[in-house]
C-alpha positions as CSV (number, residue, x, y, z in Angstrom):
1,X,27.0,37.5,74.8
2,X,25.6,39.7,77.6
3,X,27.7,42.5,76.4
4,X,26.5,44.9,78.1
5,X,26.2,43.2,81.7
6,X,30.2,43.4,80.8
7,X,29.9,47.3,81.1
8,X,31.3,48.6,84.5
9,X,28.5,49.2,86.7
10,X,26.8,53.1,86.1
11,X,28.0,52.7,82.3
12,X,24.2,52.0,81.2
13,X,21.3,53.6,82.9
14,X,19.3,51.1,84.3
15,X,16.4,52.8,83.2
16,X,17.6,52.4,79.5
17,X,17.1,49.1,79.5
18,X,13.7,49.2,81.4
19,X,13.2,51.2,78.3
20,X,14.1,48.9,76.0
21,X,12.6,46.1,77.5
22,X,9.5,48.1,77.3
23,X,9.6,49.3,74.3
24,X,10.3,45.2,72.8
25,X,7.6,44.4,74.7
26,X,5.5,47.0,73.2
27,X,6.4,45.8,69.6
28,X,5.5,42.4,70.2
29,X,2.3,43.5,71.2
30,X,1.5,45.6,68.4
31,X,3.1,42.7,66.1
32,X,0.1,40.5,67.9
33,X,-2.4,43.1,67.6
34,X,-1.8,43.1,63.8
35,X,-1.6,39.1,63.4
36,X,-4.9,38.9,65.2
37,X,-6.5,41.5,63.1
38,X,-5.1,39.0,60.1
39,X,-7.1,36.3,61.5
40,X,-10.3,38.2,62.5
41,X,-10.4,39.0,59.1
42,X,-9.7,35.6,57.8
43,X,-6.1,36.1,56.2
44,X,-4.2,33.7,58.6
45,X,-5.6,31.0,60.7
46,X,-4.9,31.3,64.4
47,X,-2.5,28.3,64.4
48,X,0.1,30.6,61.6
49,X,-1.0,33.7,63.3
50,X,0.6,32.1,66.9
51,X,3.6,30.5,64.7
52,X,4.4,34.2,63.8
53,X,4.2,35.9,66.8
54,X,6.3,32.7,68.6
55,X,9.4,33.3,65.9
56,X,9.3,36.9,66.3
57,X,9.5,37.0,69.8
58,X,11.9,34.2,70.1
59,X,14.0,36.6,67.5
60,X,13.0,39.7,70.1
61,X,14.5,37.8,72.8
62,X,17.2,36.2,72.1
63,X,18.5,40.0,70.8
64,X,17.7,40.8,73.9
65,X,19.3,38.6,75.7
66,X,22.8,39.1,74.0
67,X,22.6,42.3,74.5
68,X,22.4,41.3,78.3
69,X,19.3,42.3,79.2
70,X,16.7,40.1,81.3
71,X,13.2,40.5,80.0
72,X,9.6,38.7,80.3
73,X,9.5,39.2,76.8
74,X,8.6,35.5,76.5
75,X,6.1,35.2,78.8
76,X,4.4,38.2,77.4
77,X,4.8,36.4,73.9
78,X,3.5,33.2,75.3
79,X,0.4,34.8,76.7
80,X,-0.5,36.7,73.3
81,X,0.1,33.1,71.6
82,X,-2.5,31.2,73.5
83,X,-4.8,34.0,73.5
84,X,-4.8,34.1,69.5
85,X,-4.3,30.1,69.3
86,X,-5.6,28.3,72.8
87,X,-4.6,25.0,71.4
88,X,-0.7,26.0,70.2
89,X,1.2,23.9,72.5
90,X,-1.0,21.0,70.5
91,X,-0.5,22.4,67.4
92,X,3.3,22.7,67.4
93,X,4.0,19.3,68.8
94,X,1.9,18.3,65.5
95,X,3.7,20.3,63.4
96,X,6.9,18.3,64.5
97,X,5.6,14.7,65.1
98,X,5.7,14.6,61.2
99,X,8.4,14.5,58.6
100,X,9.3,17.1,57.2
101,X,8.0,19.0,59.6
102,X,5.1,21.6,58.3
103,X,4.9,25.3,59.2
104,X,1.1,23.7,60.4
105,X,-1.4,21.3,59.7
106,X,-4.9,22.0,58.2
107,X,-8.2,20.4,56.6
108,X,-6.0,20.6,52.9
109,X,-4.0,18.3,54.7
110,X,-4.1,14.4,56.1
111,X,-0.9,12.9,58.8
112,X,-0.3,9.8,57.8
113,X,2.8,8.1,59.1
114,X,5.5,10.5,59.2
115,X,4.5,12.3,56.2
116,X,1.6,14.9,55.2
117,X,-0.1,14.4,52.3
118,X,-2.2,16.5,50.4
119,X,-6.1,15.6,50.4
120,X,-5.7,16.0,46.6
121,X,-3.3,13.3,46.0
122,X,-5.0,11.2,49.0
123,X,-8.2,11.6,47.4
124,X,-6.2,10.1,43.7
125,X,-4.7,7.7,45.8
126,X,-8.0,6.4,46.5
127,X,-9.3,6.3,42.8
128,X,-6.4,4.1,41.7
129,X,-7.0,1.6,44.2
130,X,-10.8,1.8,43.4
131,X,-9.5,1.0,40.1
132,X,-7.6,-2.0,41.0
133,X,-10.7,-3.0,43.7
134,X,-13.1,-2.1,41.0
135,X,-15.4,-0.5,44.1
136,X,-14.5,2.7,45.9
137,X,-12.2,2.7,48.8
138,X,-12.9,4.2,51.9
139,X,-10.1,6.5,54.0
140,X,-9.4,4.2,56.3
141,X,-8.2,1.5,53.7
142,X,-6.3,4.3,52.1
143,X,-4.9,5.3,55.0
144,X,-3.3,1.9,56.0
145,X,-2.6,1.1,53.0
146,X,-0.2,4.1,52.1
147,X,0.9,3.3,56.0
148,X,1.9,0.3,55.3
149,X,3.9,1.2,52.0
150,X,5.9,4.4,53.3
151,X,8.6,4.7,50.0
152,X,5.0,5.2,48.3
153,X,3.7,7.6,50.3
154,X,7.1,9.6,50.7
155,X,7.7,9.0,46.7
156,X,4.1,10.8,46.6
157,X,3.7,13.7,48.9
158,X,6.2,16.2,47.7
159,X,4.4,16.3,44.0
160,X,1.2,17.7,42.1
161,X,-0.3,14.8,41.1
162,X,1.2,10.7,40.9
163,X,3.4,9.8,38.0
164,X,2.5,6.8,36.0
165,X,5.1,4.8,38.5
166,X,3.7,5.6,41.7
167,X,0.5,4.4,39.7
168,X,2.0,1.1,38.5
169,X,3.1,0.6,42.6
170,X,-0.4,1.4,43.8
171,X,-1.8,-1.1,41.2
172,X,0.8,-3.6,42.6
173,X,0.8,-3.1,45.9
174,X,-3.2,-3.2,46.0
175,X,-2.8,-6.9,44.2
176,X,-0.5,-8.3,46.6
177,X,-2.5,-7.0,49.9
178,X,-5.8,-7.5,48.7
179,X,-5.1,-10.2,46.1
180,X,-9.2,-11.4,46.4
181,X,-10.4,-7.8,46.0
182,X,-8.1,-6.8,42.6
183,X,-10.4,-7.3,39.2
């Protein structure tokens, strides 16, 4: 690391490296530029647009920084992040509260537990146990419900659409929590 802060002193120009440094820092801001435009335009959401732009200049930096040059490339990075995403120190701690950890959250999307799970399946989750109920369910009952049963939920969340099993367990668990609503 720091290979060339190893260099004898007058080896490297120090304005090569202000170079560098500027040049990096130009990249990432052109890299930004470019992300933004993707989300002006509607092709990324902010929060994926700020993931980006995060990873690359982590990658920037930490180049940099084994090369042995100091730079503000992070700072600079962190700037361009809030300004696309004003909300991204939010966003990432969500992405990591749950497990597995997502590359983000969004409205397709429900955080249950540790797990995310597709409004798709949530919304078949709920039409099973209307089934057993024989009355609709709202989200809230869904959402403790698959809470409360977390083999379920995980069993469910990394698939298309629930298997006859995970059927059979909703059916089963909904008749021993709610035995006096179950038909």
């Amino acid at each position: 690391m720091n290979h060339l802060k190893n260099l004898p002193p007058g080896t490297i120009w120090p304005h090569l490296l202000e170079a560098i440094e500027r040049d990096v820092i130009a990249e990432i801001q052109s890299y930004a530029k470019s992300r933004k435009n993707n989300v002006n335009r509607g092709a990324e959401t902010p929060e994926l647009a700020a993931v980006f732009i995060d990873k690359y200049a982590a990658g920037l930096s930490k180049a940099l920084q084994i090369a042995g040059i100091d730079s503000r490339i992070r700072a600079v990075a962190d700037k361009l992040v809030h300004e696309i995403d004003p909300e991204f120190d939010q966003h990432m701690q969500a992405r990591w509260s749950g497990r597995p950890s997502a590359l983000i959250s969004n409205n397709e999307e429900r955080h249950i537990g540790r797990f995310f799970i597709r409004n798709e399946l949530f919304e078949q989750v709920k039409v099973y146990m209307a089934t057993s109920f024989g009355a609709p369910v709202t989200d809230n009952v869904a959402e403790e419900f698959l809470a409360n049963h977390p083999n379920l939920l995980g069993s469910i969340v990394g698939y298309d659409e629930i298997d006859t099993e995970d059927r059979s367990r909703i059916w089963d668990y909904c008749r021993s929590d709610f035995p006096a609503n179950c038909s």
